[in-house]
Rosetta silent file (secondary structure, phi, psi, omega in degrees, C-alpha in Angstrom):
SEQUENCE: XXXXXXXXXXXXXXXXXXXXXXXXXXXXXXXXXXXXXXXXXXXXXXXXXXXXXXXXXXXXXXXXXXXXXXXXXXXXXXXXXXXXXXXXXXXXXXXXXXXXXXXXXXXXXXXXXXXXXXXXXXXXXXXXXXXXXX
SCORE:     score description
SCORE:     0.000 S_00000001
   1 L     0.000  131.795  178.978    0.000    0.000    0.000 S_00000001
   2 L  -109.215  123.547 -175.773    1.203    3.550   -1.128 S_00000001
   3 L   -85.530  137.705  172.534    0.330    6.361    1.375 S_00000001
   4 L   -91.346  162.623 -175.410   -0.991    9.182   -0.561 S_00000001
   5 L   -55.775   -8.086  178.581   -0.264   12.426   -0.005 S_00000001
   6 L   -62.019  -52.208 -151.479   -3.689   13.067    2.084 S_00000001
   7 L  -100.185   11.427 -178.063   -3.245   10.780    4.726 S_00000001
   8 L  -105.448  134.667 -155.523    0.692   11.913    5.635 S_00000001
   9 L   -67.750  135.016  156.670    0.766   13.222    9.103 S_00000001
  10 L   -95.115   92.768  168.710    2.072   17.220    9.478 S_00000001
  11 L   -55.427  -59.252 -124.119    4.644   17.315   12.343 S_00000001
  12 L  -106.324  -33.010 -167.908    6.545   20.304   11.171 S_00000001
  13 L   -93.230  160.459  172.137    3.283   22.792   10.246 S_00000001
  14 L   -86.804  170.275  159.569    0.768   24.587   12.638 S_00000001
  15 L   -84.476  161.933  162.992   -2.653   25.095   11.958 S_00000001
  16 L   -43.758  108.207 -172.379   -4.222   28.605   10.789 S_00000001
  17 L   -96.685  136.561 -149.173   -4.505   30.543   13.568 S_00000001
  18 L   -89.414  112.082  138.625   -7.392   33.193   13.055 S_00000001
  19 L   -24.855  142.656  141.283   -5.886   37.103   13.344 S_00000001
  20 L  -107.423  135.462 -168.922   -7.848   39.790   15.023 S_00000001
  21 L  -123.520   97.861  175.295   -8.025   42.372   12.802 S_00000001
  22 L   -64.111    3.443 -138.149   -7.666   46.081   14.310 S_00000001
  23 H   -83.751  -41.897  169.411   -7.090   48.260   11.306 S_00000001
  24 H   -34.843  -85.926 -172.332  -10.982   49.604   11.618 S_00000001
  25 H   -34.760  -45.821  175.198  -10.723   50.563   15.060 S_00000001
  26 H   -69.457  -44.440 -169.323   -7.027   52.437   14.207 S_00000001
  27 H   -53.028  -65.176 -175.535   -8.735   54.064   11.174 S_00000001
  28 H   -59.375  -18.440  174.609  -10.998   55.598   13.898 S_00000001
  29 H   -77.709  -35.912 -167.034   -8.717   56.590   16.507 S_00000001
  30 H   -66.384  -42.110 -159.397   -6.642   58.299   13.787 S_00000001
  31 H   -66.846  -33.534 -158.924   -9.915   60.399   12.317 S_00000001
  32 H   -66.128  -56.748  171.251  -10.809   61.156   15.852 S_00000001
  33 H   -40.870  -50.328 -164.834   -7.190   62.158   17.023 S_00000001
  34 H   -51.527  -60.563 -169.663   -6.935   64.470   13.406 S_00000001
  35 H   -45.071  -37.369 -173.011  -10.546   66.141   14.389 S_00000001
  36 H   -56.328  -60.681 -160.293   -9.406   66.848   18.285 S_00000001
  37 H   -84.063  -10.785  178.544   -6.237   68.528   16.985 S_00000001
  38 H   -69.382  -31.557 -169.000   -7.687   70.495   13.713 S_00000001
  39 H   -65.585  -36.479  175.225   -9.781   71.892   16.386 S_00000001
  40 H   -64.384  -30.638  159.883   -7.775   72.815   18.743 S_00000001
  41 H   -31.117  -71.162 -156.451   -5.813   74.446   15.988 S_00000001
  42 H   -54.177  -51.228 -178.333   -8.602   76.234   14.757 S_00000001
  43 H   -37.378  -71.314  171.630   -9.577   77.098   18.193 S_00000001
  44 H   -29.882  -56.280  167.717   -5.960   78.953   18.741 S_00000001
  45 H   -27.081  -86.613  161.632   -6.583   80.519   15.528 S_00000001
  46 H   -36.484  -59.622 -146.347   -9.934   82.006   16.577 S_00000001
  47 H   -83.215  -87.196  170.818   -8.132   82.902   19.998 S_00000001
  48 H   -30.786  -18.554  175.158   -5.417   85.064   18.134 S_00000001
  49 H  -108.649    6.758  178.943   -7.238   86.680   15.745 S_00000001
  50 H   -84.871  -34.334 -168.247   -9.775   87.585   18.410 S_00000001
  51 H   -77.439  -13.682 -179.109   -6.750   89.344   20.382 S_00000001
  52 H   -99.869  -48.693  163.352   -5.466   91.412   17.395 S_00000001
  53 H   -18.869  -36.115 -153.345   -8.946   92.504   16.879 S_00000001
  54 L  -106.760  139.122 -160.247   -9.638   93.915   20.334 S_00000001
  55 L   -58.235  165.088 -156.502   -9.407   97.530   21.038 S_00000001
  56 L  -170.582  106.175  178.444   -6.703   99.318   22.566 S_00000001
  57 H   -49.988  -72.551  174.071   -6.609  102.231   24.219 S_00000001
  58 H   -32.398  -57.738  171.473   -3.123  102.965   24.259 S_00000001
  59 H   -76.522  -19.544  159.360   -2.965  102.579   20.449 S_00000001
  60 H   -65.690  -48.372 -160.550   -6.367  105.301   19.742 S_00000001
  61 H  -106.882    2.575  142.968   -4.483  107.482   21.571 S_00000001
  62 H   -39.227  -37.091  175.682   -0.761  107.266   20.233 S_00000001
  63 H   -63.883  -59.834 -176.672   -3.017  107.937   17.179 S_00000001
  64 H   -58.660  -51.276  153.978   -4.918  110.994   18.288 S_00000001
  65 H   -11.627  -49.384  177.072   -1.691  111.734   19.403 S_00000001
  66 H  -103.192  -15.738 -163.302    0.076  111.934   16.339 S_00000001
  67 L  -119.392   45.951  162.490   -2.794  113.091   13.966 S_00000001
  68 L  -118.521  152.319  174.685   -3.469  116.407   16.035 S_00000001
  69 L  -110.864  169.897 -149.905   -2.931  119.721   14.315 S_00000001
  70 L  -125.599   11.967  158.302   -1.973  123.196   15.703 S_00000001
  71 L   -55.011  -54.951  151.749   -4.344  125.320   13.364 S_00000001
  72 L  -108.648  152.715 -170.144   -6.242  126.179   16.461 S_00000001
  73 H   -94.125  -59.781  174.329   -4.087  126.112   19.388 S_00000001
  74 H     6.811  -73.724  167.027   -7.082  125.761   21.824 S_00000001
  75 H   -38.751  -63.908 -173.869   -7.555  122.525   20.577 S_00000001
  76 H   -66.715  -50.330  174.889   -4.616  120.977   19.674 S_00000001
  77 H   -44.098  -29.208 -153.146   -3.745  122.196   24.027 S_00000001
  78 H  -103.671  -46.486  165.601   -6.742  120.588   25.545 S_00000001
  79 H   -14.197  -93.784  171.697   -6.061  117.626   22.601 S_00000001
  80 H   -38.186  -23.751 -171.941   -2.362  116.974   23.647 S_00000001
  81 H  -105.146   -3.338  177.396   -3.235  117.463   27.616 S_00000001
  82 H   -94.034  -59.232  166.973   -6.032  114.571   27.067 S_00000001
  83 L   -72.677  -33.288  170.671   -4.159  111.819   24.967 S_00000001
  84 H   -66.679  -24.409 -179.667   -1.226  112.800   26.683 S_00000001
  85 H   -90.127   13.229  175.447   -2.140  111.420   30.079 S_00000001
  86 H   -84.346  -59.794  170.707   -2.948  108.026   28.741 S_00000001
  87 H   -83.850    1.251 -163.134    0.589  107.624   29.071 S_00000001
  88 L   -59.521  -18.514 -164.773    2.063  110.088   31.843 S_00000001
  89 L  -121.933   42.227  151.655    2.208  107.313   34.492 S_00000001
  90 L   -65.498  -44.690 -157.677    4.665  104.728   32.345 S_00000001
  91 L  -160.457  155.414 -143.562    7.629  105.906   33.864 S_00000001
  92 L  -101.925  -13.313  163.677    8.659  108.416   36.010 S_00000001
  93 L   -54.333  -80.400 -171.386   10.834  109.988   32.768 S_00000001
  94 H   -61.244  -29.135  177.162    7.422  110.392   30.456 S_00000001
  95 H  -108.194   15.356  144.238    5.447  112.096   33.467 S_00000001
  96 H   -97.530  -13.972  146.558    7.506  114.990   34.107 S_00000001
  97 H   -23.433  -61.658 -175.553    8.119  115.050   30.281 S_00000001
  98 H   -65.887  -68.241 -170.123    3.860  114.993   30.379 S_00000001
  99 H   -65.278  -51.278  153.982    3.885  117.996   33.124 S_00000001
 100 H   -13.068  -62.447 -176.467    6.134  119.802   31.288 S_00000001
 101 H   -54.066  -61.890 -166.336    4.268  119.952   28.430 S_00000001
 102 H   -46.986  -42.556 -174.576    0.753  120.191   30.040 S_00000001
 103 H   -66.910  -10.202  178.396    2.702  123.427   31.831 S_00000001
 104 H   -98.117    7.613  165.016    3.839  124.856   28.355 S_00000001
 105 L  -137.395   62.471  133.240    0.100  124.658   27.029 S_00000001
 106 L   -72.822  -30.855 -169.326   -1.533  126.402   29.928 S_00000001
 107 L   -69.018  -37.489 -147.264   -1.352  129.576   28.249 S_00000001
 108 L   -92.674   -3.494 -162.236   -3.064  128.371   25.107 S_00000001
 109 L   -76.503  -95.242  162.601   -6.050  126.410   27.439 S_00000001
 110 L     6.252  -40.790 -143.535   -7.784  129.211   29.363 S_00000001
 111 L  -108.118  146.528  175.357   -8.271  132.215   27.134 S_00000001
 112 L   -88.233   -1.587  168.231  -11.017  133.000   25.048 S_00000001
 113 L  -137.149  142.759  166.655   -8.699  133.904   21.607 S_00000001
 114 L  -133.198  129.520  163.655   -4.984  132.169   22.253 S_00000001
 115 L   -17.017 -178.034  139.814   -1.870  132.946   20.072 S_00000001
 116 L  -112.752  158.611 -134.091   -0.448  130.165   18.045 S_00000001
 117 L   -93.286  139.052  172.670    1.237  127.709   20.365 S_00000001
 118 L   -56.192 -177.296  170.314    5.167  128.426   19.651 S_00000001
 119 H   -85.743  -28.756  164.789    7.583  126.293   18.447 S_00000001
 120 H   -31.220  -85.147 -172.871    9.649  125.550   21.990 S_00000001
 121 H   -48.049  -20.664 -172.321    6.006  124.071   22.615 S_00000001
 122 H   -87.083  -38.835 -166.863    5.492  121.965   19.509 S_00000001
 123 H   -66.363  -27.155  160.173    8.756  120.752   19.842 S_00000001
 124 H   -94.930   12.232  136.026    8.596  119.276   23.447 S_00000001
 125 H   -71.892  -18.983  155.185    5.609  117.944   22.143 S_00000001
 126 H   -69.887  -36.622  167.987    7.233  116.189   19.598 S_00000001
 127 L   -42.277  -57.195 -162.654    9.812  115.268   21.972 S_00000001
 128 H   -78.636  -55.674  179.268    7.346  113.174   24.693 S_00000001
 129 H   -46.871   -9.639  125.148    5.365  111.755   21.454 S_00000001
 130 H   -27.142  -52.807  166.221    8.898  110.325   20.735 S_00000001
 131 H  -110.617   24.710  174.503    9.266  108.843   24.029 S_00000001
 132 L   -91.211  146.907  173.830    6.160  107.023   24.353 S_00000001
 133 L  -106.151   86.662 -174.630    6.361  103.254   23.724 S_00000001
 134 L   -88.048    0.000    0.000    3.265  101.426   22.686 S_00000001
């Protein structure tokens, strides 16, 4: 009798062992993980462009500050003695710089017709707008 190839015993191979197969389960952790972190991006995003949006005193009045003119002196004194104290208490430098000034536009405040404000005064007004830091 010739043993056929059916009937010869396998010593050397195992049987098929059945896999569990996780690849779903990773697909979903991956989508989830992506969504978590576009958001938080996004989130950040939103958080920074909310912060350059939002108003800022200090920069309106470096502005008023720089855009006032000295066609009436009245103005431009009560102007300059208004915008100017938004910074007078940085440093101890900028607020006698700021009383200085405010004392070199008293004359122009007060009066019911005022001069045009000299140049001494525009110039330590140019001076302190110079040393403010925003």
């Amino acid at each position: 009798m010739k043993p056929s190839s059916v009937d010869i015993p396998l010593h050397d191979i195992k049987p098929l062992v059945e896999i569990e197969d996780y690849s779903f389960w990773m697909l979903n952790g991956l989508i989830v993980a992506v969504v978590l972190i576009s958001a938080a991006l996004l989130y950040l995003l939103w958080r920074y462009l909310s912060e350059r949006r939002r108003y800022n005193h200090r920069k309106t009045c470096i502005k008023a500050l720089e855009d006032i003119s000295f066609v009436n002196a009245k103005e431009a004194a009560y102007a300059i003695s208004r915008h100017g104290l938004c910074f007078a208490d940085d440093s101890p430098r900028l607020q006698a710089a700021y009383n200085n000034l405010v004392s070199k536009l008293e004359p122009y405040k007060y009066k019911k017709t005022v001069e045009k404000i000299d140049d001494d005064t525009i110039s330590y007004y140019h001076i302190y707008v110079g040393m403010i830091d925003v």
